[in-house]
C-alpha positions as CSV (number, residue, x, y, z in Angstrom):
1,X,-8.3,-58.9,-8.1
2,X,-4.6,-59.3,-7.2
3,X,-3.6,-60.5,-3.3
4,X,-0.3,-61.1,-2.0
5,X,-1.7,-60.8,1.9
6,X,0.6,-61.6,4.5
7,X,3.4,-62.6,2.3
8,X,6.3,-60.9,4.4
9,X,6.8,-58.5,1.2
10,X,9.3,-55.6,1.3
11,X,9.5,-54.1,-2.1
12,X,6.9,-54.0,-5.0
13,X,9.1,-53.8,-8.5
14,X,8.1,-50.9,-10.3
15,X,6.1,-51.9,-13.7
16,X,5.1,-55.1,-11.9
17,X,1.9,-55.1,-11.7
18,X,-0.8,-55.0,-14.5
19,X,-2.4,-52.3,-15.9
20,X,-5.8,-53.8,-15.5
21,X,-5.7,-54.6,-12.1
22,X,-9.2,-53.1,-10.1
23,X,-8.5,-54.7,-6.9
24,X,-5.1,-54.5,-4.8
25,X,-4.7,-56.4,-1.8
26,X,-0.9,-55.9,-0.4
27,X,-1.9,-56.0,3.8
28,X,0.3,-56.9,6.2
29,X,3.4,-56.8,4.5
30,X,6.4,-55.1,5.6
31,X,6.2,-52.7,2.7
32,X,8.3,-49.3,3.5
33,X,7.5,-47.8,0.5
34,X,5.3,-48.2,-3.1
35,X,6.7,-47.6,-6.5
36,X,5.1,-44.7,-8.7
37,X,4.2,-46.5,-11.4
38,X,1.2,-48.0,-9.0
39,X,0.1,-44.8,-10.9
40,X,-0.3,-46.6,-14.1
41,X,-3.3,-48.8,-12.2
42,X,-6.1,-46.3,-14.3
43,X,-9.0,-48.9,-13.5
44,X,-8.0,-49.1,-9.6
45,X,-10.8,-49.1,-7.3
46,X,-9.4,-50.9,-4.3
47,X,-6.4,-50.5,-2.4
48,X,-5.7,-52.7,0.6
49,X,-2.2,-51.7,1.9
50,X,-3.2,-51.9,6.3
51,X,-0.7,-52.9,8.0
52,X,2.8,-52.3,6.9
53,X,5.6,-49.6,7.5
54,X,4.4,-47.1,4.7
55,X,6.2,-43.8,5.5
56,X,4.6,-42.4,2.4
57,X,2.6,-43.0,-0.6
58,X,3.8,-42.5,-4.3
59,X,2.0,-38.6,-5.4
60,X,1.6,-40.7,-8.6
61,X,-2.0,-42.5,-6.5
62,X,-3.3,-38.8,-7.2
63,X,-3.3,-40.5,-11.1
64,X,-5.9,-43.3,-9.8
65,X,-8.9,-41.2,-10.5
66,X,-11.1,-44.5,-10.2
67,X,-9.7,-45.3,-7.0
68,X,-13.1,-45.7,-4.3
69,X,-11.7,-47.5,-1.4
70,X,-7.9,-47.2,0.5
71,X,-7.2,-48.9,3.8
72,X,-4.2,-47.3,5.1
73,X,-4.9,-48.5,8.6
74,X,-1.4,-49.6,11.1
75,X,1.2,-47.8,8.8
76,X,4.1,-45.1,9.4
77,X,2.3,-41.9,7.6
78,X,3.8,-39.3,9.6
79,X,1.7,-37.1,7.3
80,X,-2.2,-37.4,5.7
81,X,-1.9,-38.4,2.7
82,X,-3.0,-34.9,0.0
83,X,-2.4,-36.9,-2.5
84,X,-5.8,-38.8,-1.9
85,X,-7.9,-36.1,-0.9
86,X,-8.7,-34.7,-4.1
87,X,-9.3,-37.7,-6.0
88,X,-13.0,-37.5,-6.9
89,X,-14.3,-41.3,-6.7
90,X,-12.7,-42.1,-3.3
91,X,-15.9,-42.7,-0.6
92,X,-14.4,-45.0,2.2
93,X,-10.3,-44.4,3.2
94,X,-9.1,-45.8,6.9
95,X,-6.4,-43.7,8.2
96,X,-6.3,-45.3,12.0
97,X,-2.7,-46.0,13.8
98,X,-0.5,-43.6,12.0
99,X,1.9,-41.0,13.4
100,X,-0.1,-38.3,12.1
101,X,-2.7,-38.8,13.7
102,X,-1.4,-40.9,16.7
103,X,-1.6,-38.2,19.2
104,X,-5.4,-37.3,18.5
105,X,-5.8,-41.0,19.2
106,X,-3.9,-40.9,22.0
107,X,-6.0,-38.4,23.7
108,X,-9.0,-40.3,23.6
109,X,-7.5,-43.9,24.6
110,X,-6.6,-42.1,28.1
111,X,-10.3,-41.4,28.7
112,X,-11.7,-44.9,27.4
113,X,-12.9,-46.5,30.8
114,X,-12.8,-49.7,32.4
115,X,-16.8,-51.3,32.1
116,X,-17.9,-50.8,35.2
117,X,-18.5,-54.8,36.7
118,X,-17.9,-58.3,36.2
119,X,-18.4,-59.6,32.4
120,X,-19.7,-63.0,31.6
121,X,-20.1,-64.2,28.4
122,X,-22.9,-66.6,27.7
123,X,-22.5,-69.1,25.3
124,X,-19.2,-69.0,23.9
125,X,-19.7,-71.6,21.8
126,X,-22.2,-69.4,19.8
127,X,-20.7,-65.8,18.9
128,X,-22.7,-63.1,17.7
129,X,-20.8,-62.5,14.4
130,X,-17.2,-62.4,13.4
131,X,-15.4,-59.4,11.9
132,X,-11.5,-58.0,10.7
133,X,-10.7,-57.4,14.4
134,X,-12.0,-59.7,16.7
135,X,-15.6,-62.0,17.7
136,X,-18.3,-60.8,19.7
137,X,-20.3,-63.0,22.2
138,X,-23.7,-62.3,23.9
139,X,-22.9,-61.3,28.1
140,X,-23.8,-59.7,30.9
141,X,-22.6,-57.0,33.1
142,X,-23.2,-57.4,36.9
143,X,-22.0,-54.1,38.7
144,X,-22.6,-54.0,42.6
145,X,-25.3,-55.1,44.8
146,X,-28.3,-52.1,44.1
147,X,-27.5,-52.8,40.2
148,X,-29.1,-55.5,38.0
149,X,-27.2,-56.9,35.4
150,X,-27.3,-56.1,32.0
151,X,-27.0,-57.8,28.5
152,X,-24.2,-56.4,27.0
153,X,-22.4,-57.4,23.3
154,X,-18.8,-58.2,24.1
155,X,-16.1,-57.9,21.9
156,X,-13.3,-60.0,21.8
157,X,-10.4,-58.4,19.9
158,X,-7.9,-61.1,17.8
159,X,-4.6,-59.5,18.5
160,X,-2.9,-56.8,19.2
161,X,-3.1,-55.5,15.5
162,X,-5.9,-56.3,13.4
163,X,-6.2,-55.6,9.2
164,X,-7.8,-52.4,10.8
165,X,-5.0,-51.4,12.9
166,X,-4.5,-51.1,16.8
167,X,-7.5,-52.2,18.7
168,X,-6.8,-49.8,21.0
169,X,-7.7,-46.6,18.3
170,X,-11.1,-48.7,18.0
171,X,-11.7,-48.9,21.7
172,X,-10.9,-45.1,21.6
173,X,-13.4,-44.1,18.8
174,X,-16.4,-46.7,20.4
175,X,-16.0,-44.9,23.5
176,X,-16.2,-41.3,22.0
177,X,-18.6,-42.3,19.6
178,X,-21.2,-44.0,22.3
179,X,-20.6,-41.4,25.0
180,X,-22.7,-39.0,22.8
181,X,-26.3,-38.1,22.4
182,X,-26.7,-39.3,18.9
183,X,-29.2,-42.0,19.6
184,X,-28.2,-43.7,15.8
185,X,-24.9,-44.4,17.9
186,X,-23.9,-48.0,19.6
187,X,-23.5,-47.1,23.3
188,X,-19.7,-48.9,24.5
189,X,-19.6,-49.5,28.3
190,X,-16.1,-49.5,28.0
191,X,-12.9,-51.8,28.0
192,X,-13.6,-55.1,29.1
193,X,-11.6,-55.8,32.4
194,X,-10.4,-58.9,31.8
195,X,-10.9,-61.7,29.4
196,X,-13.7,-64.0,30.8
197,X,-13.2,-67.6,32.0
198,X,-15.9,-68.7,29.4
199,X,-13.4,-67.6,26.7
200,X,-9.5,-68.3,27.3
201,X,-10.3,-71.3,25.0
202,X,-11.6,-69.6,22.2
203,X,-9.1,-67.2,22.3
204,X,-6.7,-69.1,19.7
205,X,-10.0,-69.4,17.5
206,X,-11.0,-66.1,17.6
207,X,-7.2,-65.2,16.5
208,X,-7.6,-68.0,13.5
209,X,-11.0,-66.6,12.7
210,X,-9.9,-62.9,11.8
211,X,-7.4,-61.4,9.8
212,X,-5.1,-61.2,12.9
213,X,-1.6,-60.2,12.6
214,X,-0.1,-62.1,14.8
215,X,3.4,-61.2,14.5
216,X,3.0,-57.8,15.5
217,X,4.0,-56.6,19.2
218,X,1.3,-56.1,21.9
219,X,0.6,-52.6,22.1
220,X,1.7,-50.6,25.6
221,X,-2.2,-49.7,26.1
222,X,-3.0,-53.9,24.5
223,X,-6.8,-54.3,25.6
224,X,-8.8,-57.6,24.9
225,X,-12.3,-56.0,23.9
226,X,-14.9,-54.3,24.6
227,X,-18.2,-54.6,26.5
228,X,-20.6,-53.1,24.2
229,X,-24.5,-52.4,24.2
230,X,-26.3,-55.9,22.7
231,X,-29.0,-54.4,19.7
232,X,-30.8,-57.6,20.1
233,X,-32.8,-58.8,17.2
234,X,-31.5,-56.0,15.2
235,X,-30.7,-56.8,11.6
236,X,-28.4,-55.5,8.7
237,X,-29.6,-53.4,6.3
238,X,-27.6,-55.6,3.8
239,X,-24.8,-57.9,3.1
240,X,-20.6,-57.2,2.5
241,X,-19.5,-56.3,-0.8
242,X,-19.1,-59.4,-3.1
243,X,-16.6,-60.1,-5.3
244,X,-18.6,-59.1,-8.8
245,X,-20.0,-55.7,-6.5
246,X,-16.3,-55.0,-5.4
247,X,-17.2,-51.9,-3.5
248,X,-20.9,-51.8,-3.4
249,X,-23.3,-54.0,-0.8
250,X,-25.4,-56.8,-2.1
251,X,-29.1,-56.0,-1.0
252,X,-31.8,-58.9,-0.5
253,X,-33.3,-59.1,-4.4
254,X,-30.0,-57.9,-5.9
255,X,-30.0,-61.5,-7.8
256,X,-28.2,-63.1,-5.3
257,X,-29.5,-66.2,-2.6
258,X,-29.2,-63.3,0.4
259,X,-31.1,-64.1,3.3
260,X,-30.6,-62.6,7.1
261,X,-28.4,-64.7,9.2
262,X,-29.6,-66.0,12.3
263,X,-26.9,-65.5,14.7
264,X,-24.7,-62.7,13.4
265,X,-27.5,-60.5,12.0
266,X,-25.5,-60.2,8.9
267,X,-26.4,-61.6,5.5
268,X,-24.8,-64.2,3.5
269,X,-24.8,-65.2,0.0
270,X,-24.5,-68.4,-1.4
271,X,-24.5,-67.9,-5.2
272,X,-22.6,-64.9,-7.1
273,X,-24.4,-61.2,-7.2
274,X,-26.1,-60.5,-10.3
275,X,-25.2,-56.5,-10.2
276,X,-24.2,-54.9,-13.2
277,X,-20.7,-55.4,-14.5
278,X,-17.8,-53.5,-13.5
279,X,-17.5,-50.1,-16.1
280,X,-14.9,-47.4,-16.0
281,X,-16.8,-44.9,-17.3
282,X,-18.7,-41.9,-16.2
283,X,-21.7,-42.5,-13.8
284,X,-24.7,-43.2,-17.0
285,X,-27.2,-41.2,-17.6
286,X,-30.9,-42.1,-15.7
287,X,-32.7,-44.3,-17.6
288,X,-36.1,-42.3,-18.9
289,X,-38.5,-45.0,-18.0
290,X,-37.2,-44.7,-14.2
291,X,-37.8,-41.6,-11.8
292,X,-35.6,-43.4,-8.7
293,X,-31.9,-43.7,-9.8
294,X,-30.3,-40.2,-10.3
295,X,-27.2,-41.7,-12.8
296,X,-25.4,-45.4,-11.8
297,X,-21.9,-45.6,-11.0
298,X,-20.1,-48.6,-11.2
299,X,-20.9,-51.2,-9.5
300,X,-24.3,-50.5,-9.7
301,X,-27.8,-51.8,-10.8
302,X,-31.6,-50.7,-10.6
303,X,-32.8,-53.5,-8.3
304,X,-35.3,-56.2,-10.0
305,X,-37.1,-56.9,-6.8
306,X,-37.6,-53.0,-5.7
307,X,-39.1,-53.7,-2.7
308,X,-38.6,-50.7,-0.3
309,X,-40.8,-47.9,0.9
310,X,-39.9,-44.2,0.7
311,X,-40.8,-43.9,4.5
312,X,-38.4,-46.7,5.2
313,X,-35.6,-45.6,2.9
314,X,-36.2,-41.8,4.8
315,X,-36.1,-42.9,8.3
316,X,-32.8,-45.4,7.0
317,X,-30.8,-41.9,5.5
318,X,-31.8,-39.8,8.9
319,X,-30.5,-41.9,11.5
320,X,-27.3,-42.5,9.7
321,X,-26.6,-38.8,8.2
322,X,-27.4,-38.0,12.1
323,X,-24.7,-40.3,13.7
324,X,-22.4,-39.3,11.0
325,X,-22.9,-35.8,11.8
326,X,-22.2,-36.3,15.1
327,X,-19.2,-38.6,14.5
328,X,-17.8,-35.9,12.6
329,X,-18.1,-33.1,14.9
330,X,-15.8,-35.2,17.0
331,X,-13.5,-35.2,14.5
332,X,-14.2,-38.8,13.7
333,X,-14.4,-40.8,10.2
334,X,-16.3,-43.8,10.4
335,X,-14.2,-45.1,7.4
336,X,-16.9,-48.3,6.8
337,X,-20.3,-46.0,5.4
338,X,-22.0,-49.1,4.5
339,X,-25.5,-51.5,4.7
340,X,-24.1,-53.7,6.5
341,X,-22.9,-51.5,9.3
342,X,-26.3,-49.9,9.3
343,X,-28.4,-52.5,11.8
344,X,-32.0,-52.0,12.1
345,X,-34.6,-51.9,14.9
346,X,-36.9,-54.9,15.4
347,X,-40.0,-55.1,15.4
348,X,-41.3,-53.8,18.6
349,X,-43.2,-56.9,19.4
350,X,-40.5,-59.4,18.9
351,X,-40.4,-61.5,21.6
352,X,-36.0,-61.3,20.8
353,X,-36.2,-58.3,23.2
354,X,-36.5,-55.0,20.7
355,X,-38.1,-53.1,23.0
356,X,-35.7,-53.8,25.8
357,X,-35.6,-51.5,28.3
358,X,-32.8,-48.8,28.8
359,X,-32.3,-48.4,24.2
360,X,-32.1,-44.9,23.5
361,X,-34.5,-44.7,20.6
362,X,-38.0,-42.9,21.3
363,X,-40.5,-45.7,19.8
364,X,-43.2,-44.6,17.8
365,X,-46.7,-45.8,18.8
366,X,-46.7,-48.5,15.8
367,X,-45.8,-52.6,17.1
368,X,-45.5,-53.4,14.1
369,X,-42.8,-54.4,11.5
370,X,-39.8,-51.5,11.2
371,X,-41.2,-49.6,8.7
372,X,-39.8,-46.5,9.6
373,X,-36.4,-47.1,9.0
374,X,-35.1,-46.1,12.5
375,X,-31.4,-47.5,12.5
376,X,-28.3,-47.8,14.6
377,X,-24.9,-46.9,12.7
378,X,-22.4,-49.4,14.2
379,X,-18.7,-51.0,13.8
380,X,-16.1,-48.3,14.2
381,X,-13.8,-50.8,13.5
382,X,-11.8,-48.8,10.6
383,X,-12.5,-45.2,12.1
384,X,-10.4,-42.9,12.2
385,X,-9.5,-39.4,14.5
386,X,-8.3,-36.7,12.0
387,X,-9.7,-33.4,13.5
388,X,-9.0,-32.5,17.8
389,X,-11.8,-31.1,18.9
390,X,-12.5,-26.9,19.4
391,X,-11.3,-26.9,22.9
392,X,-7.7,-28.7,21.8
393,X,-8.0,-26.5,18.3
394,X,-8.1,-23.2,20.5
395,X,-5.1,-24.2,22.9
396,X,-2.8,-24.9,20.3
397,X,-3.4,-22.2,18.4
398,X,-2.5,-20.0,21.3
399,X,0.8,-22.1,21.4
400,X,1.6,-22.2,17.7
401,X,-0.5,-19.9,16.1
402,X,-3.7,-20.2,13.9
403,X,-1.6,-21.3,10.1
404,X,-1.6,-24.7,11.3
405,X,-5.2,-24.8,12.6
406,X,-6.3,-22.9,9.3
407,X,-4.6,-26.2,7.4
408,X,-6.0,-29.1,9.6
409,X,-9.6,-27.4,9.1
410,X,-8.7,-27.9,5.4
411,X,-7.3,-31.0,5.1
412,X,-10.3,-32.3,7.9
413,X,-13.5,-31.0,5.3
414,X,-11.9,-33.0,3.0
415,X,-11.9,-35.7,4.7
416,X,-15.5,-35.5,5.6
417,X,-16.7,-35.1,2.3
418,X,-14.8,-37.8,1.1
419,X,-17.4,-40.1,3.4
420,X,-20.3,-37.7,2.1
421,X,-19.3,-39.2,-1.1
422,X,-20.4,-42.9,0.7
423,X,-23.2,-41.4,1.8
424,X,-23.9,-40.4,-1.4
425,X,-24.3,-43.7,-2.3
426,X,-26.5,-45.2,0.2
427,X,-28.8,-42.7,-0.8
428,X,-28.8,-44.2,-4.4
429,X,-28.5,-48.0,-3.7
430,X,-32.0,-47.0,-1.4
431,X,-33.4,-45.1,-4.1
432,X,-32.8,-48.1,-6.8
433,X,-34.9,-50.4,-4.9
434,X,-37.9,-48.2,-4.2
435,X,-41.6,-50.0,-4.9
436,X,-43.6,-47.3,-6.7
437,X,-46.7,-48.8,-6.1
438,X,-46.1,-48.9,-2.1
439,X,-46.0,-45.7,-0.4
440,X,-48.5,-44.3,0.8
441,X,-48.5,-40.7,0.6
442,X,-50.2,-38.8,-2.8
443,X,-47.7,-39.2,-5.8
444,X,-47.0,-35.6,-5.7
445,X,-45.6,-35.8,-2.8
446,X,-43.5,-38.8,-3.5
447,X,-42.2,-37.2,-6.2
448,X,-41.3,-34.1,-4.8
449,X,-39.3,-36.4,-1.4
450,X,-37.5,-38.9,-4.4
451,X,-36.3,-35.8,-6.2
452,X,-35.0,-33.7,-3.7
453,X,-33.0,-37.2,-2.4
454,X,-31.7,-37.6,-5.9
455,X,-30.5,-34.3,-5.9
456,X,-28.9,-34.6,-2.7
457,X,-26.8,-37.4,-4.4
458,X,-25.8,-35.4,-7.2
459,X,-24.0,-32.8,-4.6
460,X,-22.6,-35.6,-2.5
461,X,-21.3,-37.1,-5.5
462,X,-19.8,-34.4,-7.3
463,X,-16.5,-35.1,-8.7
464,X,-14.4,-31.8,-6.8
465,X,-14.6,-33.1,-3.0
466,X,-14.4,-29.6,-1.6
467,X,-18.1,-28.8,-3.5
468,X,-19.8,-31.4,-1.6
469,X,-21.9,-30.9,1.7
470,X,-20.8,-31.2,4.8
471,X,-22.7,-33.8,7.0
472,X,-24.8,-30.7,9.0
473,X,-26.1,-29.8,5.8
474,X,-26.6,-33.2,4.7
475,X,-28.8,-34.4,7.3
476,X,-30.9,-30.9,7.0
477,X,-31.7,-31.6,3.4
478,X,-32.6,-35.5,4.6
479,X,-35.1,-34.2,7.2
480,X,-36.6,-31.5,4.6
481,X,-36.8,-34.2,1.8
482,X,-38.8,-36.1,5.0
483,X,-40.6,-33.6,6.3
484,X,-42.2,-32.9,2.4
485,X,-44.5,-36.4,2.7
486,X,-46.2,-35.4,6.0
């Protein structure tokens, strides 16, 4: 791994970097442009370049065929960058605040609204968690006098721009994203109105908590947060990406001390993950002695403690291929397809307030632990608008004709499968830590459900993007794989 963060940085000589570098952190810089021999990087798997002036990218990144993660977030690409789209290991890119797509962005910052009330934040002395962009606090929401008030999560952005771009594009995509039906979808309120009294002296420790850019000029459309719905007692699926995993999550019984943390939800790790070590090769073939990974990738590992159940892992894979459908059809990238954006339901009798009134999940008749793998798909955070929706498609393709529609339509089912391809590997990390010996439907059955979910990953992770599914078709093949263990 090689950082030169916030280091005021306005050329990269060409030949200057090593050959064997696999991580690349070069955010907030003031970097105009990249040389092409960033080409020459063949073990490359992660590119941090948010928040610079990048007009363009060298076409040489097309060489990086290991390349799986690019944050391109609060840059000066007046055009997506092809050059990316093809390359076949790429799951997670973040393309938000960028001329190309600043006018799709624009259209849905006009409609974000104003939560509707007074916000109060609770304890500001004990956030929720902490993230890129900003802290979030426990609060209410007291409308007028015939409405009760409501605990809310609110949001507290850092600065103006953030290592994943303008608040303002996030504010944009929460809003879209949560006024839909998808119920695997965090519900946003809206913009918070002001910032609360509680908090204008944890303002300056929220900014020194993040990855703010502090420098950069408040925005015309600035907001301070969000007022968010609070998904109290729900917990992460699993923890951030460590520094051995690189691009993969680091799951409780991965090797590493991981334990839920109390107040953020999130895990943490105390001692180094014990995944497998980083390889450049092809994905390996299965092992024959195991009938639950379909080929590891780097990054990778059959789990020791395989400790999941295939209803879990099912109900896990059709919340989120739902919300991503959905996200999609807006023309949405989540950008962040990952455990520990994936929060899961509480128990229904946990006295933290699972059940609470108003969530729009249909509980099943069970009280008991969340075995069924319901989940919420949160943090849009590094989303990112790259498709307008039919209505605008149709408009301006009476104004400019359909060429440039046909193109977008192109260049946008890349772009979804390129977050297949992280869905692709959710599927596997869950299939890796399956428990044989605790499901409870007949082995056939299992069988048939595990192998139709490893082929799926086969077809999300095939190497041509354009031969993958699409998210619709994704999430069918989930709920048939599902449907085979009733």
């Amino acid at each position: 791994m090689l950082s030169f963060k916030a280091n005021r940085l306005h050329t990269v000589p060409p030949n200057s970097l090593a050959p064997s570098v696999q991580w690349l952190i070069l955010s907030d810089n003031c970097l105009r442009t990249l040389p092409e021999s960033l080409g020459k990087l063949k073990g490359l798997r992660k590119l941090m370049l948010a928040g610079n002036c990048l007009e363009s990218l060298p076409k040489s990144l097309a060489q990086c065929a290991h390349l799986e993660l690019v944050r391109l977030a609060d840059n000066n690409l007046s055009e997506l960058p092809v050059a990316l789209l093809s390359l076949p290991k790429l799951g997670w890119i973040a393309l938000a605040s960028n001329g190309f797509n600043r006018a799709l962005a624009a259209r849905a910052r006009a409609v974000v609204p104003t939560a509707p009330g007074v916000v109060t934040v609770m304890d500001a002395a004990k956030p929720l968690g902490r993230g890129a962009s900003g802290v979030v606090y426990r609060g209410s929401l007291e409308g007028n006098e015939t409405t009760k008030s409501t605990s809310v999560a609110v949001k507290v952005f850092a600065a103006s721009k953030t290592s994943d771009g303008d608040p303002a594009d996030e504010a944009a995509a929460t809003g879209l994203a949560g006024a839909s039906s998808c119920p695997h979808l965090m519900q946003s309120y809206g913009k918070l109105p002001s910032l609360p009294q509680a908090l204008t002296s944890t303002k300056e420790a929220a900014t020194a908590a993040s990855a703010a850019f502090s420098e950069a000029p408040a925005a015309a459309d600035k907001i301070e947060g969000l007022v968010l719905e609070l998904l109290d007692g729900y917990t992460a699926l699993a923890g951030p990406p460590s520094f051995t995993s690189v691009t993969r999550d680091v799951f409780a019984g991965d090797g590493a001390d991981v334990a839920p943390s109390a107040v953020s939800g999130r895990w943490k790790s105390s001692s180094p993950c014990s995944v497998a070590s980083v390889a450049l090769d092809e994905p390996q073939a299965p092992s024959p002695s195991s009938t639950t990974s379909p080929g590891l990738w780097p990054g990778e590992a059959l789990s020791p403690a395989r400790v999941l159940t295939l209803k879990f892992a099912m109900g896990v894979l059709k919340s989120v291929s739902a919300a991503l459908a959905d996200l999609h059809a807006l023309g949405l990238s989540h950008g962040d397809v990952y455990g520990h954006n994936i929060l899961l339901r509480p128990p229904l009798n946990d006295s933290s307030g699972g059940a609470k009134a108003g969530r729009k999940e249909a509980y099943g008749s069970s009280a008991a632990a969340n075995d069924d793998g319901w989940a919420v798909l949160s943090d849009l955070g590094a989303a990112f608008f790259y498709k307008a929706t039919s209505q605008v498609q149709a408009t301006s393709a009476q104004q400019n004709g359909s060429a440039g529609v046909v193109e977008e339509d192109a260049a946008a089912s890349l772009l979804e499968r390129i977050e297949v391809l992280a869905f692709g590997h959710l599927v596997a990390e869950l299939l890796a830590r399956l428990d044989p010996g605790r499901f409870t439907s007949a082995p056939t059955h299992f069988e048939a459900a595990v192998a139709s979910l490893q082929e799926l990953v086969v077809d999300c992770r095939k190497p041509v993007v354009s031969a993958r599914p699409g998210f619709n078709e994704v999430h069918r093949r989930v709920c048939a794989a599902s449907e085979s263990l009733v």
